[in-house]
BAKEFI-128959 format. One record per residue: residue in one letter; x, y, z of N, C-alpha, C in turn. Coordinates in steps of 0.2 Angstrom, whole numbers, plus 5000, padded with zeros to 4 digits. Atoms other than C-alpha are relative to their C-alpha. Layout:
<sites>
AXYZXYZXYZ/...
</sites>
This chain:
<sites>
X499649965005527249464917500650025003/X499549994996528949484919500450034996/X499749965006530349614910499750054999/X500249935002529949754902499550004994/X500550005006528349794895500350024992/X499949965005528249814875499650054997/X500549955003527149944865499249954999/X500650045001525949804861499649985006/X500150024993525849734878499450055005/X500349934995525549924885499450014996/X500849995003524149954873499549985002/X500450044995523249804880499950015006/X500349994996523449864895499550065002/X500449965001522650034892499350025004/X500450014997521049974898499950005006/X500150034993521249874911500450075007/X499749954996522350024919499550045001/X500549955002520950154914499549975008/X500550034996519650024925500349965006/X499650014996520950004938500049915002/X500150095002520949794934501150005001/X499350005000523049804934500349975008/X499650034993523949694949500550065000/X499549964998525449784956500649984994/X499650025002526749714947500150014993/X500249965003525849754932500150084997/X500049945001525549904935500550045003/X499449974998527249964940500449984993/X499850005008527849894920499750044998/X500149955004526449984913500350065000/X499649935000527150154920500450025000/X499449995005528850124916499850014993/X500049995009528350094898499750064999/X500349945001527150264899500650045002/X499849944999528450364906500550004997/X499450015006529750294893499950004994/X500149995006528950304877499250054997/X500849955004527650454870499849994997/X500550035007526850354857499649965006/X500550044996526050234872499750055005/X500549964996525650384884499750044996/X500549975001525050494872499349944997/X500250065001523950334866499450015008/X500350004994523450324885499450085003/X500349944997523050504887499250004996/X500749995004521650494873499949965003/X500250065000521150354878499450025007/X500450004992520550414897500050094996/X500049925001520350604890499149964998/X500950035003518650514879499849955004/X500550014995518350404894499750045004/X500349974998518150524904499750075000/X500549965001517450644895499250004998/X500650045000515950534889499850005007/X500250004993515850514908499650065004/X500349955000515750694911499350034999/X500849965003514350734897499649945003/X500250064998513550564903499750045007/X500349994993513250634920499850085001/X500049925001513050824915500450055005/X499749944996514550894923500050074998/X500049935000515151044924500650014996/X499150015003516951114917500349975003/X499650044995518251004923500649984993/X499350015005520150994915500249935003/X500050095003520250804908501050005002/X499149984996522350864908500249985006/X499949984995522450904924499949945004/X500350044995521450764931500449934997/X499650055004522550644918500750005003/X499550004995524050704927499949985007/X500250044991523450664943500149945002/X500050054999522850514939500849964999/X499350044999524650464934500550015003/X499750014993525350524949499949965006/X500250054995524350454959500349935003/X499850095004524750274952500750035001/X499450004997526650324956500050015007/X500249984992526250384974499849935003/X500250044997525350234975500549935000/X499550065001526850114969500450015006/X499449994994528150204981499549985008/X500350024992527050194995499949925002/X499750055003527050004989500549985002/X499150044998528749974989500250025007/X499550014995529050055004499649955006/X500350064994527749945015500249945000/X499850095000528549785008500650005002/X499450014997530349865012500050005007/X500249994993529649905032499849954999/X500350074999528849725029500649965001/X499450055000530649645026500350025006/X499549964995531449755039499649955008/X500450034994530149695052500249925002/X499850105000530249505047500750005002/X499149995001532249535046500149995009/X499849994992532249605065499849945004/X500350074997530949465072500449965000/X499750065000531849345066500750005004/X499349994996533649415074499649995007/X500249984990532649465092499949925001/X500250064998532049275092500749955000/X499150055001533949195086500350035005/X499649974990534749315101499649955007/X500350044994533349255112500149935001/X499850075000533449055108501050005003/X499350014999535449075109500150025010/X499949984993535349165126499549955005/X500050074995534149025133500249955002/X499350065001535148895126500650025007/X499249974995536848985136499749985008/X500250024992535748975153499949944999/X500150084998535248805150500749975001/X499450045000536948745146500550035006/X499749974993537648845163499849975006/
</sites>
């Protein structure tokens, strides 16, 4: 999937997000589209408010703020994206230097051989 998710798209993803099935890539569209249109997050909100509160009664909790734990969850999932981006940005940085430390070092064996 590539571009910007649509309403439709995002509704479909609904689930799979709820049951944490979304790749990364995915799921860095969905949350754009959630945090750009209130008709797909509030959509989202019901959605995991009555998963997990079947859950709840289903398991005989106790009180526990659905809200609360529905914001979480959507921070989390952006906490979880930046942390993301930034290991691939330290991944490129890494590759980048490697690759310079090995082209200096070839070039500098090269210069003695040819001395």
């Amino acid at each position: 999937m590539t571009g910007k998710m649509d309403c439709l798209e995002c509704k479909k993803n609904i689930i799979p997000y709820l049951n944490y099935e979304l790749d990364d890539e995915e799921l860095n569209e969905f949350l754009h589209h959630i945090e750009s249109c209130e008709s797909c997050r509030e959509d989202l909100e019901v959605y995991y408010l009555v998963t997990e509160g079947v859950g709840i009664l289903d398991n005989k909790g106790g009180d526990y703020n659905l809200s609360l734990a529905f914001t979480d969850r959507l921070s989390g999932t952006e906490k979880y994206l930046r942390r993301l981006s930034l290991r691939r940005i330290l991944s490129y940085s890494a590759d980048t230097l490697s690759f310079w430390a090995l082209f200096v070092m070839t070039i500098m064996c090269l210069r003695m051989l040819i001395l």
